[in-house]
N, C-alpha and C positions, 0 to 999 in steps of 0.2 A: 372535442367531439366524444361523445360515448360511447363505449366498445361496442353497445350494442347499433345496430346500424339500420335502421325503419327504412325498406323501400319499396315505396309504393308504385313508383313509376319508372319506367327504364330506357334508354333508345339504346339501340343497337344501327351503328355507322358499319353500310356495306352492307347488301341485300347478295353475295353470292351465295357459295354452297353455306360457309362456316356459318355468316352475318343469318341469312334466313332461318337458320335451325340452330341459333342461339335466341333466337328472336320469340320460334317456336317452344322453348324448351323453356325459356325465363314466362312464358305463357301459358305453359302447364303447369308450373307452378302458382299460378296465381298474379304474375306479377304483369300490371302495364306497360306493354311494350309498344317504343313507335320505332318502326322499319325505315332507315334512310338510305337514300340513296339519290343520284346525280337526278337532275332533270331531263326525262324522257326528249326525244328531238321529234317524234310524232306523239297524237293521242294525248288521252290526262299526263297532266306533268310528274306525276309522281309511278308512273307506268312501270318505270324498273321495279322498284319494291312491289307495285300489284302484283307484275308477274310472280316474283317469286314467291309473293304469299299463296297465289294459285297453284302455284307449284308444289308446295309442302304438302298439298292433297295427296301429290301422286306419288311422290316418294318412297321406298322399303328400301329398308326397315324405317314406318313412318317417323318424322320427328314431333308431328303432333299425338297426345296422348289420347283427342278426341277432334275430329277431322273439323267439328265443327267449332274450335276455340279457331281456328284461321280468321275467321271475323270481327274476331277480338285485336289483331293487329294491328296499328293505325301506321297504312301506308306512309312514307313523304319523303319530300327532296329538298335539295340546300338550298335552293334558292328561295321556295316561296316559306317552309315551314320550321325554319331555323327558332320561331317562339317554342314551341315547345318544348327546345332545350331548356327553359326555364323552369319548371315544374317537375324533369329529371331527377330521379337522386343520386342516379348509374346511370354513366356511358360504357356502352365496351366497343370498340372500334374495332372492325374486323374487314378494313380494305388488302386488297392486295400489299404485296410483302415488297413497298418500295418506297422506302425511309424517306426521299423527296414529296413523293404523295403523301404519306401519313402526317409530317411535319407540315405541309401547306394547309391540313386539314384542320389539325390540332389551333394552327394560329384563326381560320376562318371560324369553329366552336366557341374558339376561348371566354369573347366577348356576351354571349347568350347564355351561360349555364351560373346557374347559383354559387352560391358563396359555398355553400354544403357539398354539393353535389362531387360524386367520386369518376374519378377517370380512370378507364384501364383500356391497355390494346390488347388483343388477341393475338398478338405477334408470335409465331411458334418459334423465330429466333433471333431478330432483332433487339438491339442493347436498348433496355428501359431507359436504364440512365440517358443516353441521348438521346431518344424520344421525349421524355420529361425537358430539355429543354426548351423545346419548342412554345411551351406553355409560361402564361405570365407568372413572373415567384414565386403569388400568396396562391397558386393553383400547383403546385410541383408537390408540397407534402399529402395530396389528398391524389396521386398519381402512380399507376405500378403496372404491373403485367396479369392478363390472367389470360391462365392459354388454354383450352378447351380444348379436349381430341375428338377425332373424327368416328362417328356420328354424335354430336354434345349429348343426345338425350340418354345415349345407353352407353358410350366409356364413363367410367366411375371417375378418371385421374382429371381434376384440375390443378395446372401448377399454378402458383400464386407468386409474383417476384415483385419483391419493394425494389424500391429506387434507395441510392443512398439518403432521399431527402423524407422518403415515403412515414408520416407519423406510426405508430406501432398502433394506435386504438383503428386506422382505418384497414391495417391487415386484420387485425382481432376482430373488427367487423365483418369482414369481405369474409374471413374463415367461416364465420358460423354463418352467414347467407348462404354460403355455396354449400355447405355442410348439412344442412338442414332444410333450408327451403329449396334449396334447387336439388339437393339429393348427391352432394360430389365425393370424393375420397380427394382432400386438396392435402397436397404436396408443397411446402417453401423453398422455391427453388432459387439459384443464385443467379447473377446476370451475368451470364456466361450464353455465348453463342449456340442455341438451340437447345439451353436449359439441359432438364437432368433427363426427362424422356426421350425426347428426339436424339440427343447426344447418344445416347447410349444406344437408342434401339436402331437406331441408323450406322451409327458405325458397325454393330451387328449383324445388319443387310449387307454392308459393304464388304466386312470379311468373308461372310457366308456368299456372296459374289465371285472375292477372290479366291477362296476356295475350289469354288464351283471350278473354275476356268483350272487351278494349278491340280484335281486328281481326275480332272476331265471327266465329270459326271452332268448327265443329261441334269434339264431344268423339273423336270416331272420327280425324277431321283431324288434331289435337294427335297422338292417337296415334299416325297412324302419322311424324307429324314428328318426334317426340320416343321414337323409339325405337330398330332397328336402324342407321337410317339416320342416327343422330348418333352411333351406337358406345354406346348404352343398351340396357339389357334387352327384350324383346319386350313389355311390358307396359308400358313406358311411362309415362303418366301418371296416364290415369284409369281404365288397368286396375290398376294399382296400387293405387292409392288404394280399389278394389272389395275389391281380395284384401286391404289390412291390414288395412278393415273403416273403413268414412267416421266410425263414433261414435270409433273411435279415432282416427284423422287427424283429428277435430276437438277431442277432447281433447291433443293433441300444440298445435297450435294457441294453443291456449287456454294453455297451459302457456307459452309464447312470449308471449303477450300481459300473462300474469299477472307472466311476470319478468324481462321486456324492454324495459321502461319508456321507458327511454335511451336503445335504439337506434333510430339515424334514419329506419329503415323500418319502427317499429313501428305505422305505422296499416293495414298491411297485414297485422298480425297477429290477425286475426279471421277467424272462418271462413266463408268467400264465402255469397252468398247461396241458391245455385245446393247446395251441397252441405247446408247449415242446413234448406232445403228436404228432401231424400231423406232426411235423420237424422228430420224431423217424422213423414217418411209411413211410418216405418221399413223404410226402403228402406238399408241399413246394409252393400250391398254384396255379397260374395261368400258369405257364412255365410247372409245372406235369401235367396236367388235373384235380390236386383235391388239396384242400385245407378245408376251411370253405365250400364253395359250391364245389360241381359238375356239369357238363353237363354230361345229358344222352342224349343220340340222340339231341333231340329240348327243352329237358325238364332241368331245371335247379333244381337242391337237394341242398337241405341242412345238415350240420352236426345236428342231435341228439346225445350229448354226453349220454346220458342217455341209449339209444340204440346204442349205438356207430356204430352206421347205417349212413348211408345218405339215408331223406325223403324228401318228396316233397315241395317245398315251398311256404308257407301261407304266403306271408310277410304283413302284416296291422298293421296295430295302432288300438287300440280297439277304439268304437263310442266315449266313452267320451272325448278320449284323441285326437283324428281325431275334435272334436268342437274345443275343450282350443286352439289347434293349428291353426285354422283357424282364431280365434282370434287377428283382426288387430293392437289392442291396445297391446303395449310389455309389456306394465305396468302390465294390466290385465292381461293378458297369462300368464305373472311370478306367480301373486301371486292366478289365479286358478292352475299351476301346483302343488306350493308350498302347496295350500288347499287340493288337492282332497287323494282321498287314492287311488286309483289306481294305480297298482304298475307302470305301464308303464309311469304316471305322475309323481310318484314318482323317477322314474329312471332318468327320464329327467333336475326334479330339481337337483337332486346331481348332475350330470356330470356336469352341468351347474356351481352350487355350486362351486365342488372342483376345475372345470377348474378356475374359477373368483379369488378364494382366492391364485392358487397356480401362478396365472400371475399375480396378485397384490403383492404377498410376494415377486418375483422376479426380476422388474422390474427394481428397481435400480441395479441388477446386472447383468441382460444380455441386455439394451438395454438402450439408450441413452434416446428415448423418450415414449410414448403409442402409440405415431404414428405407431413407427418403427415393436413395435410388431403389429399391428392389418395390416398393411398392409405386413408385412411377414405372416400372417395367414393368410389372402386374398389371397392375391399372389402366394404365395407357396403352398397352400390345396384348396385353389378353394371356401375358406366359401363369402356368400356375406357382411357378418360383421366379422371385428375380437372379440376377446374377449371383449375388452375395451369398442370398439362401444356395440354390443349386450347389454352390463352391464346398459350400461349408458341410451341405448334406454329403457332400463326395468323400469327405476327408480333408479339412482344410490343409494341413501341414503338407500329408503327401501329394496333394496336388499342387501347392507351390512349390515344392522342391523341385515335381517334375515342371511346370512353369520354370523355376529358373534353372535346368537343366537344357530346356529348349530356347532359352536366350540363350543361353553358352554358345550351344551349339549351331546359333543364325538360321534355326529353323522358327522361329516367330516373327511375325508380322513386323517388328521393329526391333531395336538389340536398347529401349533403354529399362533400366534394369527396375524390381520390384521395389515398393518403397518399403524403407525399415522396416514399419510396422506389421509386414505381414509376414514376415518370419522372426517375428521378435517371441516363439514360443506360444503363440495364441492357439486356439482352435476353436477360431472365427471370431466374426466380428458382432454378431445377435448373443448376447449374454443376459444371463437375469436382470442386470442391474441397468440395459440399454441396448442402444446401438452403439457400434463406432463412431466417434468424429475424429476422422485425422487431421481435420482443421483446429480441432481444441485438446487432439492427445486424449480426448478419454471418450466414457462410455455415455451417453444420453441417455434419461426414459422419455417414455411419450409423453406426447404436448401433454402440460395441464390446463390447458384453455379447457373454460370448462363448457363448450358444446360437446366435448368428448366424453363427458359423464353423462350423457343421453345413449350413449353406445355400450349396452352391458355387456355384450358381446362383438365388439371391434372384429375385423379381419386380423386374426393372427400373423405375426412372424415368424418365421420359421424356429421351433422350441417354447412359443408363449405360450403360456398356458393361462384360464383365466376360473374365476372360481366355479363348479358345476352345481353349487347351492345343495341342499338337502336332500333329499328322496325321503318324503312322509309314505308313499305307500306305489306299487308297482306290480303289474305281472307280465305277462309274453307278451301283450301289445302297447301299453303303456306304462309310462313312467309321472306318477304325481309327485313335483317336488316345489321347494321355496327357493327365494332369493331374496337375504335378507330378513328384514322383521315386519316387511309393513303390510301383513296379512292379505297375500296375494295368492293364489296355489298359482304354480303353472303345470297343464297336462301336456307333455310330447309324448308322439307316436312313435314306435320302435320297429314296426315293421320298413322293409325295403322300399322305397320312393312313399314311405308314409302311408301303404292303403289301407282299407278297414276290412276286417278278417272279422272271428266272432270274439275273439281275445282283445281286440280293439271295443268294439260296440261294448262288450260288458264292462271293460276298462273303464270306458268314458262312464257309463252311469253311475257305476262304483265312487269311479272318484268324486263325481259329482256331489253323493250323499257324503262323502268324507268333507265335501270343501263345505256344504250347507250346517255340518256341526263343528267346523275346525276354522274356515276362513269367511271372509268379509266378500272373497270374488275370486273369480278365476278366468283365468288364460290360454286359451288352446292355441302353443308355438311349437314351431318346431326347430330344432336348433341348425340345420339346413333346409334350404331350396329340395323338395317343394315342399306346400302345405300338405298335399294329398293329392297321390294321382286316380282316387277314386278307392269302387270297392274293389277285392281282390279277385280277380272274373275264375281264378283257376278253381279256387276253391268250388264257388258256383256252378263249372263248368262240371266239374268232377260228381255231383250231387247231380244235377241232369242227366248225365251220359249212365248214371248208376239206378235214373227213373225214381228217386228220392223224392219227389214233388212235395211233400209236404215236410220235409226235412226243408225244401229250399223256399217254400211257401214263409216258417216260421223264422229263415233266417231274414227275408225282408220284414218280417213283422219286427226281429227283434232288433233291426236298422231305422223303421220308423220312431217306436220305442226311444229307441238314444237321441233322433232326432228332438223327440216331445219333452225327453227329461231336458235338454240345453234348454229349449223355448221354456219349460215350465219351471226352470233352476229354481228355488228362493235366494240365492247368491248370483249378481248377475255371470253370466260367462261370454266371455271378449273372444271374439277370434281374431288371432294375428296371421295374416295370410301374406303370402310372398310366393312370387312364382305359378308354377301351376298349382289350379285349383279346380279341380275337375268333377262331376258326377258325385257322388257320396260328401267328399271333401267341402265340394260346393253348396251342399245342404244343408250340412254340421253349420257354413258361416250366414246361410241364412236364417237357421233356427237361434243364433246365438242373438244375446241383447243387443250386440251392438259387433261388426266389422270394423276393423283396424289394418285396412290392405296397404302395401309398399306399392309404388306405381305399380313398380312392372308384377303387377301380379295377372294371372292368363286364367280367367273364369269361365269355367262354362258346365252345363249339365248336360254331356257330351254322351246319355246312355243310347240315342237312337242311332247312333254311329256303331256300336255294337248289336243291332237291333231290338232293343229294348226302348222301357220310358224311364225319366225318374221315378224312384219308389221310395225314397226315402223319407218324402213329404214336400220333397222340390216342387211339385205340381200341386198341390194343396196349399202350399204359402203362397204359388204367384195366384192362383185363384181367388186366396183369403187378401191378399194384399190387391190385387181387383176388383173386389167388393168396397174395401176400404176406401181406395179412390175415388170411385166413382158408384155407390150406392145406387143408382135410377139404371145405370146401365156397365155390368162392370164390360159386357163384350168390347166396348170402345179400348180400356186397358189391356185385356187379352190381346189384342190384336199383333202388339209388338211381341209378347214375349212367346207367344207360341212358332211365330217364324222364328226366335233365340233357342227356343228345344228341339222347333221336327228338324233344326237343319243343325240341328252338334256345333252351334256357334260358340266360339271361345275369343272373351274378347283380347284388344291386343294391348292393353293396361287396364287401371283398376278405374279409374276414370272413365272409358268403354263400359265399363261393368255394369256402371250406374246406368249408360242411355240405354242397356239390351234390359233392364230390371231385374241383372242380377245384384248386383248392392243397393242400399237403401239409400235415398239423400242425405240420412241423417249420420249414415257410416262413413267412416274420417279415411282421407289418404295419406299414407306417410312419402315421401322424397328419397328419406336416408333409409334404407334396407336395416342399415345398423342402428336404427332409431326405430327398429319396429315396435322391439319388446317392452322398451321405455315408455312408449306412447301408446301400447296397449293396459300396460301396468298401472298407467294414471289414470286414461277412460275407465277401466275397471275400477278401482278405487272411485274414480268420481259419482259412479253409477250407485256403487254401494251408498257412499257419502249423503246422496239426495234419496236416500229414502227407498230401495230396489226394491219391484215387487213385480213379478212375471207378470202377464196380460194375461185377462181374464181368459178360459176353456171362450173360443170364439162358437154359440149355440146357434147365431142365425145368420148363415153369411148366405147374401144372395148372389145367384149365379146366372151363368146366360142359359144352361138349359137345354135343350133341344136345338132351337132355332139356331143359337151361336157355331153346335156341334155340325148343325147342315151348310150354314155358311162357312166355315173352313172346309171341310170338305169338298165344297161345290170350288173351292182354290187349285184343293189338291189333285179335282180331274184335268184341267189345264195343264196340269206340270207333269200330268203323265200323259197327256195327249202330245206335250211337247219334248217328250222324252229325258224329261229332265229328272223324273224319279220314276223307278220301279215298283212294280205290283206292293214289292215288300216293304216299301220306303211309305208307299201310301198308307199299308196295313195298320204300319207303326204309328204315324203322324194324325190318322185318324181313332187311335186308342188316346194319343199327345191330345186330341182335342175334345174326345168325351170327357175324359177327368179333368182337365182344364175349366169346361162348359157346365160339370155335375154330373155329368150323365141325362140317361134319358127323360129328363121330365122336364117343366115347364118352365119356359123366361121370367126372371124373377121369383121360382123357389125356394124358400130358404133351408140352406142344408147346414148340418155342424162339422167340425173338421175328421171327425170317426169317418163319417159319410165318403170324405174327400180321398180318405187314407185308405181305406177300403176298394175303392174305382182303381186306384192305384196299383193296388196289389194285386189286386184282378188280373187286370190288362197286363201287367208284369209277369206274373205269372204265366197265363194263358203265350204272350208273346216266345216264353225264355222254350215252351215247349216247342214249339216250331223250328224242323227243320235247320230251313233262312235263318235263324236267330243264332243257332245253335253256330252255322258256320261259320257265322261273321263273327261270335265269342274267338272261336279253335284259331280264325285267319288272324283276326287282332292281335290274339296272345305268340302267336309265334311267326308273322312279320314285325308286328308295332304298326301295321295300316289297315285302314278298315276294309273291308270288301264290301261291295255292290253288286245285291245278286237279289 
């Protein structure tokens, strides 16, 4: 079989939570998936899977990247549509976690799928190896694990686990599917009982549990210690533990206890008394209404076991421990926690403690390298360091010394002692030349499979550093630089969450005329999340409040300006978008030749949330691209996207982008985040390649005119009669549909884009003076939420 691995078609076995939004997620990708599941006992026979494809509708955070690919699903059940495992190229099995079921399954499959075709289970900790053999021989090398976290579309971490039998061209396969078409950070994990993520992040729960109980600190307390504040998810511990749902965190548990026999911390492997409890009273967390916390009305409780009440929630960190935290040095931090007596600091060291010694005692047996763990802990829980990194930021030496100081003294979790290697003089285990394997005694680099040379810029490890390419020319808001030789420029923005200032705008044209005598094409990336949270409102706000009108008149002119030089580049220019993509930002990627978005990119021309319109030429391209569509009448295409501006819609991937008509059809989605820059690099080069030549000054775009501008309007008295928008929101939404419609003249007038650009800055202008407008700027900039007034 060859490494590369063609799959057109997919089933996904198990319509629960995992099955239906792996099902969903291999679907936004592109790939044909059919949904199975038992034979309904009432209704169509394939009823379980309907439901839960209806389901994926309602879900948040969705698993569909566009609500309307759920139709693309094809329902079925084992009995009647077992054929279509024949046309399969990928199964991934994702039934409940009961090695007699899965096994019954695998034999009733076997007989129906291709000679080709790849099998894996979803199992989060069941042994591959004896799954694989449920299956006939010449099916066992084409057999492995791939285990997906929860929610599949938006955790990065897939682990990937061969069997002993498993051939190496079908991992090298499966690597670059998951890597690139489905978008993953995959992980080779060992087949070891709950692999390298659960293994670790869960024992990590369980000391952070034990903890809990031995410096007696409330569950609100834990939280807020054990979450932003150590570079962890906002949820923390035991809101976590709420959202997986406690009967599953205690079967995860159990699953550890039942095949852990061995390891030296397994009398820890039972599920505490405190959560055995809220499973009794079916109290199961976020799916009951109660768990660890409640909501009351608005109000959020916490469990007091002590009152076996739910009370209100205090969650802080006490002052001392609120400093040591703040503390930017890791060195320092460690060894004030480790000093102070406060029990809250004290709690903090131990978890930290027992997590470090129980991922050090382990490592040669559940993972190939430190890499492998700190980025399955990453990846799969959301920490911004894994264990290994954390350790090593701390001060590697002195922290195992104190580690094996607190074995001595039978204050850890367990008394078996650190292995050689991590007081053999190191300081750490992330080195130029690798990672750790204490399976192999020395250092690893990263895979050379080469999906990974699509990733210019990887997720680093803690110390990697990767090349930052040349800097041809730069000032205060941007930076034009190379990568490489193959006449590409890339421009990044240097201001704070990327927004556009006047040192941006003149940036951008500047560079532009340098790439049209210096390069073949160009790139606007940014080397973080986001693209652009828009223009900079303060600057603007400051020039209003100082009555500068026509200082702030000539700063949107010289925003349209930048707009027109992208669209009229002689060199195409590519925008690589990720993340938010808001207002200004969003304009820059509709003037460029062509969009290059990561799914999860968040688009929107968000200015009437501020009370303004677009002015950047956002409402003159969806007009000009209205025309284009539909020439006899563009108000038919109007119709969608002006409900996408008067109401500040953002969509909730890039795929959304395209149904509100913010991206183009023609504009590409990327999967792997880390494959943005790659795949803008080549559309750009290919764009050059075929001959690039900007689209003619568009002179006669016809418009809807008057009539268009009376029929939205005649929308927007309903929605103020029904209280749904304000005097102010109408003000704004009926400027949104003059320049949209042309202004005031006639159905079917043909105006040129000056014309477009012009209504634009009008209405912008005229709006930004207003009062209302000005409030909603001062309230946005200093909550971050819009005001309605």
């Amino acid at each position: 079989m060859p490494a590369t691995l063609r799959i057109r078609k997919a089933a996904v076995l198990g319509a629960g939570v995992m099955g239906a939004q792996i099902a969903a997620h291999l679907t936004n990708a592109g790939v044909e998936t059919v949904l199975f599941d038992l034979p309904a006992k009432e209704g169509p026979r394939s009823g379980i899977a309907l439901k839960a494809i209806e389901n994926l509708k309602k879900l948040s955070p969705a698993p569909l990247a566009d609500r309307n690919l759920a139709s693309a699903i094809i329902p079925a059940n084992y009995d009647e549509d077992l054929d279509h495992l024949k046309e399969v190229d990928l199964v991934i099995e994702a039934i409940a976690e009961r090695m007699d079921w899965k096994l019954d399954l695998y034999r009733k499959i076997a007989p129906h799928l291709s000679r080709t075709a790849v099998i894996a289970s979803n199992t989060s900790g069941l042994s591959i190896n004896t799954l694989a053999e449920a299956l006939p021989e010449e099916m066992r090398h084409r057999f492995c694990g791939v285990h997906f976290f929860n929610p599949p579309r938006y955790m990065h971490l897939v682990e990937l686990i061969p069997t002993r039998l498993t051939d190496a061209s079908v991992i090298e396969g499966l690597e670059a599917f998951l890597a690139t078409t489905v978008g993953k950070g995959v992980v080779i994990a060992k087949d070891t009982p709950n692999f390298i993520g659960n293994r670790i992040g869960v024992f990590s729960m369980l000391a952070t549990m034990h903890h809990t109980e031995q410096f007696k600190l409330g569950f609100d307390t834990v939280d807020a210690l054990t979450g932003p504040a150590i570079g962890r998810p906002k949820s923390a511990t035991y809101r976590t533990a709420d959202v997986v749902g406690l009967d599953t965190m205690a079967h995860v548990i159990k699953t550890m206890g039942d095949t852990l026999a061995d390891d030296p911390w397994h009398k820890y492997f039972k599920t505490p008394a405190v959560l055995q409890g809220l499973i009794d009273a079916g109290a199961l967390g976020q799916k009951t209404g109660a768990g660890f916390y409640k909501k009351v009305g608005k109000d959020i409780l916490v469990l007091d076991p002590t009152k076996r009440d739910y009370v209100p929630s205090e969650q802080k960190a006490s002052d001392e421990v609120a400093a040591i935290l703040a503390i930017k040095n890791p060195a320092e931090k460690f060894a004030r926690l480790r000093a102070s007596s406060d029990p809250q600091a004290q709690f903090l060291w131990a978890i930290f403690r027992d997590l470090f010694h129980y991922t050090a005692y382990h490592l040669a047996d559940i993972a190939d390298t430190a890499r492998d763990v700190d980025f399955a802990i990453r990846w799969g829980y959301g920490w911004k360091l894994g264990p290994f990194e954390t350790w090593q930021a701390a001060g590697w030496q002195q922290v195992a010394g104190w580690i094996a100081e607190d074995i001595a003294a039978g204050k850890a979790m367990s008394d078996a002692p650190l292995p050689a290697w991590v007081t053999d003089g190191r300081n750490g285990v992330h080195v130029s030349e690798g990672s750790w394997s204490a399976a192999s005694n020395s250092y690893k680099p990263r895979s050379t499979h080469p999906v990974y040379a699509r990733q210019l810029f990887p997720d680093a490890i803690l110390g990697e550093k990767f090349d930052q390419g040349t800097t041809v020319w730069e000032n205060d808001g941007v930076r034009l630089w190379t990568l490489g030789d193959d006449g590409v420029g890339i421009l990044s923005f240097k201001t704070k969450m990327h927004t556009v200032n006047d040192h941006v705008l003149d940036g951008i044209q500047h560079a532009i005329g340098i790439a049209e005598e210096k390069f073949k094409a160009m790139v606007i990336w940014q080397a973080s999340e986001p693209f652009s949270a828009g223009a900079d409102l303060k600057g603007a706000l400051g020039l209003l409040k100082d009555g500068k009108f026509d200082a702030f008149e000539s700063m949107v002119e010289n925003f349209q300006r930048t707009s027109m030089r992208i669209k009229h580049s002689l060199v195409p220019v590519v925008a690589a978008v990720r993340g938010l993509c808001l207002g200004g930002g969003c304009e820059f990627q509709m003037h460029s030749a062509r969009t290059v978005a990561a799914l999860e990119s968040y688009i929107g021309l968000v200015e009437a949330g501020v009370g303004l319109l677009p002015a950047g030429g956002g409402l003159k391209e969806l007009a000009v691209r209205a025309a284009n569509a539909n020439p006899a009448d563009p108000f038919e295409s109007l119709k969608k996207v002006f409900e996408t501006v008067a109401m500040a819609k953002v969509s909730g991937s890039a795929l959304e982008a395209k149904q509100l008509g913010l991206l183009r059809d023609s504009d590409i989605v990327v999967f792997n985040a880390y494959e943005l820059l790659h795949v803008a690099k080549s559309v750009a080069t290919a764009l050059a390649e075929s001959g690039w030549r900007p689209p003619l000054p568009a002179r006669a775009i016809p418009v809807a005119g008057d009539t268009g501008t009376a029929t939205f309007k005649a929308s927007l008295v309903n929605l103020q009669a029904g209280y749904f928008a304000s005097e102010h929101d109408v003000a704004i939404a009926s400027r949104i549909s003059d320049t949209l419609c042309g202004g005031g003249i006639e159905r079917g007038s043909l105006v040129d884009e000056a014309w477009l650009l012009k209504l634009e800055r009008r209405h912008f202008v005229e709006l930004a003076k207003t009062e209302k407008t000005q409030a909603r700027i001062a309230h946005t900039m200093t909550t971050g939420k819009p005001l309605r007034n």
